[in-house]
Backbone as a printed PyTorch tensor [residue, N CA C, xyz], in Angstrom:
tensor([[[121.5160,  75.5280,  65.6850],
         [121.7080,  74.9640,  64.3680],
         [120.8470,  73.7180,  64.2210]],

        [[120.5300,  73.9420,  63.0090],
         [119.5170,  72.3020,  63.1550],
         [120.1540,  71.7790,  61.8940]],

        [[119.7890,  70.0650,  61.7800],
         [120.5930,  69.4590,  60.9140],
         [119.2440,  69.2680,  59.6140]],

        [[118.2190,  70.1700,  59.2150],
         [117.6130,  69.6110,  58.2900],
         [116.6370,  70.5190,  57.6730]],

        [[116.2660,  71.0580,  56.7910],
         [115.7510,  72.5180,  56.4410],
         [114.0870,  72.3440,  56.8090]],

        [[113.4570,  73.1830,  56.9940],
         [112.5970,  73.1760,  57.0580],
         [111.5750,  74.9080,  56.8420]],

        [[110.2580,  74.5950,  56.1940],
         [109.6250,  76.3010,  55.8180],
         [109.8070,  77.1810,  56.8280]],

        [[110.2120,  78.1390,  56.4480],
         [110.2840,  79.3440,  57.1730],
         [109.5420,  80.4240,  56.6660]],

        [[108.5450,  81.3850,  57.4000],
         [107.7630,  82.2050,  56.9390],
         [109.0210,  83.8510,  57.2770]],

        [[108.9550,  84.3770,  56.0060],
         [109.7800,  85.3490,  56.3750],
         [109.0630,  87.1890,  55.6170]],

        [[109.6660,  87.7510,  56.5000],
         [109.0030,  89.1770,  56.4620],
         [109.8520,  89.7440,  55.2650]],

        [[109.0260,  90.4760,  54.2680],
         [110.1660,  90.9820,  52.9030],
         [109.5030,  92.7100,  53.0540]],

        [[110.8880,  93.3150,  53.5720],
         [110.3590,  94.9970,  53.3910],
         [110.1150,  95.2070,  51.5970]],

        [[109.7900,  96.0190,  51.4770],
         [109.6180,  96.9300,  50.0240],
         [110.3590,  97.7940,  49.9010]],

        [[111.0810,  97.7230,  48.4490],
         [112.1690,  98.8160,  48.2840],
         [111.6980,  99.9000,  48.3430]],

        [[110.3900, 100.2080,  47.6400],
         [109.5560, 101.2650,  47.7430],
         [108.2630, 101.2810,  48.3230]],

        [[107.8770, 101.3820,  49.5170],
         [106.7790, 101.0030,  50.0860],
         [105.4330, 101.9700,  49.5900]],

        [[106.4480, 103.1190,  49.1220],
         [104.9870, 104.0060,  48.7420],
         [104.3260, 103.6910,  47.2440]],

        [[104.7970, 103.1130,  46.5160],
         [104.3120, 102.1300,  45.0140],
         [103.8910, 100.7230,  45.4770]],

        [[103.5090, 100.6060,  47.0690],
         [102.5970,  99.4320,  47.2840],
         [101.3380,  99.7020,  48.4940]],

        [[100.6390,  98.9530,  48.8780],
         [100.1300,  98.7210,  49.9430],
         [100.7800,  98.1120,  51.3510]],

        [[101.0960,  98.9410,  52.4490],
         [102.1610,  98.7500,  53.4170],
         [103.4340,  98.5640,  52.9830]],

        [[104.3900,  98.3610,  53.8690],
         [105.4870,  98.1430,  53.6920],
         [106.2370,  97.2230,  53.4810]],

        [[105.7390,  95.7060,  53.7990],
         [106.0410,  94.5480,  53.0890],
         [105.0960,  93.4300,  53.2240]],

        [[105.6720,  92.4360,  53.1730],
         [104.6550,  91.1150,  52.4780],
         [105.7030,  89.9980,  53.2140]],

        [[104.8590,  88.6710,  53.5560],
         [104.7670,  87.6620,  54.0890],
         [105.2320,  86.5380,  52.9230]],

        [[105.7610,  85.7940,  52.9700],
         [106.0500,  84.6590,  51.7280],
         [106.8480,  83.3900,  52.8920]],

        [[106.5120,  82.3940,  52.4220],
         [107.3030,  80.8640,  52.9550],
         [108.5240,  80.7040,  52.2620]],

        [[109.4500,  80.3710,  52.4580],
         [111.1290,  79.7290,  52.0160],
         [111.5030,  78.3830,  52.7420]],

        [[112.0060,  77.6880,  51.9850],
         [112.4950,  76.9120,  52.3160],
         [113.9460,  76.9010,  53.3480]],

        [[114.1200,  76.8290,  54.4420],
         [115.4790,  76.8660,  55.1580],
         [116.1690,  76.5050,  55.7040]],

        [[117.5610,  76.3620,  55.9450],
         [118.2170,  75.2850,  56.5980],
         [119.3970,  76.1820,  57.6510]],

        [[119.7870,  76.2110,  58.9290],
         [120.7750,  76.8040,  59.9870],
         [122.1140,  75.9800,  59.4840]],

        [[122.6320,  76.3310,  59.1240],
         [124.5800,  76.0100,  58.8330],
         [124.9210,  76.6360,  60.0400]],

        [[126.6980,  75.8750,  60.5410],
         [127.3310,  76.6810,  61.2660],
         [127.4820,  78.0190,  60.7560]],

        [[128.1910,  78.5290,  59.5830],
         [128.4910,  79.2940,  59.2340],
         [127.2680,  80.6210,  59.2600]],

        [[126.2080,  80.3650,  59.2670],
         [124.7160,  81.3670,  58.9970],
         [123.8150,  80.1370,  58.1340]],

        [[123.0350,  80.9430,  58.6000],
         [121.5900,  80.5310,  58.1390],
         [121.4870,  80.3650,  56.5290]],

        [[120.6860,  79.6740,  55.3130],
         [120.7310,  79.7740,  54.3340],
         [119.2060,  79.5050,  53.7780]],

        [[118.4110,  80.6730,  53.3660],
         [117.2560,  80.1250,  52.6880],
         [117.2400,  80.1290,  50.9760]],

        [[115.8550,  79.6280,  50.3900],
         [115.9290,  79.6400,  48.7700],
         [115.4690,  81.4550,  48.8610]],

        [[115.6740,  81.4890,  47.3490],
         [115.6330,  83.5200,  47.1460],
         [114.3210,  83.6390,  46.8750]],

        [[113.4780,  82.4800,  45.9420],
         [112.6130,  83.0130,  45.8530],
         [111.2810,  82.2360,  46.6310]],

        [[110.7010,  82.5000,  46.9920],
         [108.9740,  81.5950,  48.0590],
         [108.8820,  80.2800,  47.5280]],

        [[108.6040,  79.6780,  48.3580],
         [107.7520,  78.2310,  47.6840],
         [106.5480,  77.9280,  46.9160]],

        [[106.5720,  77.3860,  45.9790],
         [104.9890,  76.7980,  45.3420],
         [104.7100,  75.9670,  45.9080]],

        [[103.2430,  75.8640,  46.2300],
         [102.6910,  75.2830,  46.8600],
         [101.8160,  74.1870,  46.0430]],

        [[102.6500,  72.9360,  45.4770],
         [102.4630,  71.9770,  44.0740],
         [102.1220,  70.4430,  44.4340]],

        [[101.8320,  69.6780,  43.9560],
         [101.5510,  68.0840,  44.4020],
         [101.1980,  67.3220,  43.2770]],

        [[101.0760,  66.7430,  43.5690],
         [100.8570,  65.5530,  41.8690],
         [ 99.6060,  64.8900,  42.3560]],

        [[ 99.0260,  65.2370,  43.0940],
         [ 97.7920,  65.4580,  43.9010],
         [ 96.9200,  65.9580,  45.3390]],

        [[ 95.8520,  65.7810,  45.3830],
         [ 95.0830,  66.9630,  46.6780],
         [ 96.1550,  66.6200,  47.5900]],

        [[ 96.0190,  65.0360,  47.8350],
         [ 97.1540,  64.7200,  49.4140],
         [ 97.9260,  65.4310,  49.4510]],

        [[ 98.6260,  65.6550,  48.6550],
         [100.0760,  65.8790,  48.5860],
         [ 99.8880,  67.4400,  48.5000]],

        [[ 99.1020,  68.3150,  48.1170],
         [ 98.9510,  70.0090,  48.5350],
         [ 98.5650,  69.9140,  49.9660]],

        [[ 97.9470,  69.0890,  50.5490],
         [ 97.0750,  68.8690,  51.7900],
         [ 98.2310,  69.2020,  52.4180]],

        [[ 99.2460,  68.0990,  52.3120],
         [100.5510,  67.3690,  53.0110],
         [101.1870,  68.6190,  53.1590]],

        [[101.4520,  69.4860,  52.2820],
         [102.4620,  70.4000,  52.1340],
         [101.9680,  71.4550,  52.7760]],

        [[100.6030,  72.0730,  52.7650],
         [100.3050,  73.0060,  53.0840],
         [100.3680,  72.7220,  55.2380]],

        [[ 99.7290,  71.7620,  55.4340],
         [ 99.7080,  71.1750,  56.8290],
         [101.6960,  71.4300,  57.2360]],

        [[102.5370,  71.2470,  56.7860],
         [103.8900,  71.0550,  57.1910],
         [104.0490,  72.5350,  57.1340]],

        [[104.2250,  73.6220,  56.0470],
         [104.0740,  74.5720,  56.5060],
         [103.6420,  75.1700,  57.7190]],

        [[102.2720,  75.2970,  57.8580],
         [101.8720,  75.3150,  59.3880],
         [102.2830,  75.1110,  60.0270]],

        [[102.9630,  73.9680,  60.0580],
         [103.5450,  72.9560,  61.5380],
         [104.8750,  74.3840,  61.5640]],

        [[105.4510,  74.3970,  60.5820],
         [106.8430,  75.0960,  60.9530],
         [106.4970,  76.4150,  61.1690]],

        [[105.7660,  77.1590,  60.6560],
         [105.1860,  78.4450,  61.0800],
         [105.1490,  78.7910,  62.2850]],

        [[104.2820,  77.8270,  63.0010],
         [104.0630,  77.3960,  64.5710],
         [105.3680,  77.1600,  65.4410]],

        [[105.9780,  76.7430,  64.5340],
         [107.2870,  76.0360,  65.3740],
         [108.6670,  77.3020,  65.4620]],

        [[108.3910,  78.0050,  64.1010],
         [109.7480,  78.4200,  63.9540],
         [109.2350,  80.6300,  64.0900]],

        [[108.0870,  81.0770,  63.4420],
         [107.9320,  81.9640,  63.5450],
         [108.2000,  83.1580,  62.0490]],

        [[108.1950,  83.8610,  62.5020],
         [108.5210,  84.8770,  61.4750],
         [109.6840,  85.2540,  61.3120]],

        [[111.0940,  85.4490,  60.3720],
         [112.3470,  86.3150,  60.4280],
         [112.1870,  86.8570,  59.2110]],

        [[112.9630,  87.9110,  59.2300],
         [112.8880,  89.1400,  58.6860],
         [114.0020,  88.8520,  57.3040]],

        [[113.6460,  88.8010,  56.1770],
         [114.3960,  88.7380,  54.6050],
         [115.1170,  89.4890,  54.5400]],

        [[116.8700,  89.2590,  54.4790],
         [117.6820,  89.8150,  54.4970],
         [118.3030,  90.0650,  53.3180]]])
């Protein structure tokens, strides 16, 4: 359990994989470990800033947690 959310890159199957290209797609969420279960946002993150730094900033922290935390699978 960790005490503080952080991006999580998560795997999203396709309801219908044959009306796409493969079977699913990659997207970032925001997430946080509760005792109770895990809790992410439903839909991906924008990737926004009120300037470059600040897309720089965001996009770099992503990474970091990518690295750190990995891929889980969208439930």
């Amino acid at each position: 359990m960790s005490d503080y959310w952080h991006y999580q890159l998560m795997y999203h199957k396709r309801e219908n994989p044959a009306a796409f290209e493969g079977d699913g797609y990659y997207a970032i969420h925001e997430y946080y470990s509760l005792e109770g279960g895990d809790t992410w946002t439903v839909q991906p993150v924008e990737v926004t800033g009120e300037d470059i730094e600040d897309v720089k900033k965001s996009l770099l922290l992503m990474l970091q947690d990518i690295d750190k935390h990995g891929v889980k699978d969208y439930e």
